[in-house]
N, C-alpha and C positions, 0 to 999 in steps of 0.2 A: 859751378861745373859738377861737381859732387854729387850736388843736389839733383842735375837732369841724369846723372848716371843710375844713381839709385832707381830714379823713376822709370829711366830705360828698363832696368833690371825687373822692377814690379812686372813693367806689362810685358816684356819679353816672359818670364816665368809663368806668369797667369794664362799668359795663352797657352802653353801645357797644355792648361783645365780642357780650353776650347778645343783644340785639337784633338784630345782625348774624346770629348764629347761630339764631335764631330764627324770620328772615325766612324761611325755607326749609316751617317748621314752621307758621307759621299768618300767614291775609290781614293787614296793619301794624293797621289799625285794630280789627280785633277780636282781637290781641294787648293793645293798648293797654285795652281795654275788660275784657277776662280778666285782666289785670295790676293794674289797679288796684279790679277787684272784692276780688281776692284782698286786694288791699292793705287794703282798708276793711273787711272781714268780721274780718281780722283786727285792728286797732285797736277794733272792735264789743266786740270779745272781750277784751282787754285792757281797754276802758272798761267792761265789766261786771263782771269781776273783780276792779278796781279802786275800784268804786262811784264811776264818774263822775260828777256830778249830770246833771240833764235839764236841755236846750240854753235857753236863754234868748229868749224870748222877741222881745227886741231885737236879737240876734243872726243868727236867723235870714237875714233879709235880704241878711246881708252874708254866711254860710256859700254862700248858692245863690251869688251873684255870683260868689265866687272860685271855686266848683265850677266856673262857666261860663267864665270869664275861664282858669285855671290849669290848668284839669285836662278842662274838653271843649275849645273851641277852639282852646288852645295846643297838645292834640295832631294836632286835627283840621287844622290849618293847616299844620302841617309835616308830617305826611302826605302831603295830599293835594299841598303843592306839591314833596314827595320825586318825584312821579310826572315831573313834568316839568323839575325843576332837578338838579344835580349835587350830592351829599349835603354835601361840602365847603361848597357856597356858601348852602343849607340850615342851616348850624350858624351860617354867620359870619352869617347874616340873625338866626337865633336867639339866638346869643347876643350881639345889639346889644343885649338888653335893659338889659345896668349903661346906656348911655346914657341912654335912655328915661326910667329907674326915679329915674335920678341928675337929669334935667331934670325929670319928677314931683316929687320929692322936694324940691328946692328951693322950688317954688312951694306945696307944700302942707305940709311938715315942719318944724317951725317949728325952727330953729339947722343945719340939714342945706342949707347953703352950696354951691352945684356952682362951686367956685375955676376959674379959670383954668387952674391945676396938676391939680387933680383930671380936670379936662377934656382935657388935654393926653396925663393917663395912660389912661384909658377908649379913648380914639381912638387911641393906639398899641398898646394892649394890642388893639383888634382887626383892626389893621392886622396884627400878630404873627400871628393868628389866621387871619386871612387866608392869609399866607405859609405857614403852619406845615399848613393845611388845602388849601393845593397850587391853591389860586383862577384858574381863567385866562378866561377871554375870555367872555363871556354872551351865548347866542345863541339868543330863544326869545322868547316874548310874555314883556313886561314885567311884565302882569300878576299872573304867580308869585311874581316877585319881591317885588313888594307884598303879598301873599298871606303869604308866609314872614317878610315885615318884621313883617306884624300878628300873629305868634306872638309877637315881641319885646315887643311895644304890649303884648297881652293878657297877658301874664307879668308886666309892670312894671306894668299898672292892678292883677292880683291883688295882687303886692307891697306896695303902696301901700294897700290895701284891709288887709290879713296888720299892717302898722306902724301903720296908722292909728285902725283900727277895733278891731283881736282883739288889742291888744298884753295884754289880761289874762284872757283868755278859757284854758279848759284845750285844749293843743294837740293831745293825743290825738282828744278829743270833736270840735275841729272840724277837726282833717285826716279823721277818719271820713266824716264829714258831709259836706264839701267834692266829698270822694273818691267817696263814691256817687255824691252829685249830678250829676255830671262822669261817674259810670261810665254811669247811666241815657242819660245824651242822645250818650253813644260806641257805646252797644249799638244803640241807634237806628240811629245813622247804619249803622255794620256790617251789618245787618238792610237796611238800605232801598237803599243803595250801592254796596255791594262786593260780590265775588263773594267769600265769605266760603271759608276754607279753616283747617281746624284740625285737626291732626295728635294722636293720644294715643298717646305712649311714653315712655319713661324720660327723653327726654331734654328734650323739650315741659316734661315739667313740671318736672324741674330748673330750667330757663328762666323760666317763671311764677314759680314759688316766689321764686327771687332780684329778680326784676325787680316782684312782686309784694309780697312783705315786707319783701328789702332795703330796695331801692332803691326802693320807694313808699310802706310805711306808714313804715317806721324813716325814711328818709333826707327826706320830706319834715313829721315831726313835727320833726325836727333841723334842718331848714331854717325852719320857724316859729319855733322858741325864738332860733335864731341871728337873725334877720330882726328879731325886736322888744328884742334886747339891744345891738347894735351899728349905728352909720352905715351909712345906704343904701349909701350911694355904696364902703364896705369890702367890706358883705357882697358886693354883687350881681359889683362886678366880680373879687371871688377867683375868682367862679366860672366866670370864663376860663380857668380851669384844669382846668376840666371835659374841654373837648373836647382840650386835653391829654394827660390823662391816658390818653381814651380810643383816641390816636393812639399814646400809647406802649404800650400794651396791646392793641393790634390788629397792633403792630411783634412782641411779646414772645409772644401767643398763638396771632395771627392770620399770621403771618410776612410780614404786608403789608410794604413798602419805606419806611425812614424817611429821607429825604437831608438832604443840607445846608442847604437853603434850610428846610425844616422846621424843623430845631434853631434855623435863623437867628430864626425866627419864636416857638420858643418864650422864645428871650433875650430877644426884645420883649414878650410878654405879662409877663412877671416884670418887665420894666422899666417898665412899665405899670400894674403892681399895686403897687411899692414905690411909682410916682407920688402914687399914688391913697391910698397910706399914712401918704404923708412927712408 
């Protein structure tokens, strides 16, 4: 299990790079919306080759919720508060979610404990995160901020919803399911709000393709199975390693500048995660 967490972590971080390079190639939210249709057309397809059964009735319910919770608002939130905050401070709001999920989780997870120790490793690990993502002074309506915190909220209520509800459900059929749902009320918003820009060339779809298979059908069915096998409070915050990963791969592809205080900062997330392990 370790082992697919890690890998979760590479490609969730790597897609950074894609996104980043992508920006150029089409408006954010109607990448996010082209991204994760492709993601779920493909899962459709694998669920039909595979003879998924049909969704359960009881289920449904909780499919829309995470669609809207994980998959429309969580992007739409960080989006639109990219426009007015520094992407750095964007990520550390985003990924407060192990906190959230780990304070969730207590009160609704019956043996899922948020220790003292565990608490101590969550808040350094994004204090790390902080360092490591270059954080300085915030100057701008508060209100973003709060904006960007509630991507964290809405990630750790889907979470909670993914352990609590769907721990036996087939995770193909409902990240498909999730996935449209979420893709439907993205296309909306792109449609009604943005000044929509989409580029078609070799390298546009490169971009889809990964960000859309990868790292949306594959990486978030591997995030279901991992999320209902192990502690909240394990999975959520390895994946402080996400924005990691994807600072060292913006170092390696993107020839961005990695300094000292950064590395300072990824010691601390690792210090933070063994916390959170011990």
């Amino acid at each position: 299990m370790n082992f697919l967490l890690v890998l979760l972590c590479l490609i969730w971080g790597f897609n950074f790079v894609i996104m980043k390079q992508a920006n150029g190639l089409f408006s954010p939210v109607m990448f996010a919306a082209l991204r994760f249709l492709v993601g779920s057309m493909v899962l459709f397809g694998v669920g039909l080759f595979a003879k998924v059964p049909r969704v359960e009735k009881s289920k449904v319910k909780w499919f829309v919720l995470v669609g809207i919770f994980q998959t429309a608002y969580f992007n739409l939130a960080i989006q639109v508060s990219l426009k007015y905050l520094n992407a750095g401070l964007v990520s550390v709001l985003t990924y407060s979610m192990p906190l959230f999920f780990s304070i969730l989780a207590h009160f609704f997870i019956p043996g899922e404990r948020l220790t003292p120790l565990k608490f101590c490793g969550i808040v350094l690990g994004m204090i790390g995160l902080g360092l490591a993502l270059n954080i300085t002074g915030f100057a701008g309506d508060f209100s973003y901020v709060v904006l960007g915190l509630s991507s964290a909220v809405s990630w750790a209520i889907a979470n909670l919803i993914i352990k609590t509800k769907l721990q036996d459900c087939n995770k193909i059929q409902f990240t498909s399911w999730q996935m449209i749902i979420g893709t439907v009320i993205l296309f909306g918003y792109a449609f009604g709000f943005e000044n929509i820009k989409v580029t078609a060339n070799v390298a546009a779809v490169g971009y889809l393709l990964f960000s859309g298979v990868v790292a949306s059908a594959f990486a978030f069915v591997l995030w279901s199975n991992i999320l209902t096998k192990i502690p909240a409070s394990k999975a959520s915050t390895a994946l402080l390693l996400v924005p990691v990963v994807g600072l060292v791969s913006s170092y390696l592809f993107l020839q961005e500048m990695l300094g000292l205080v950064a590395i300072a900062g990824v010691v601390l997330i690792l210090a933070g995660i063994r916390l959170v392990n011990s």
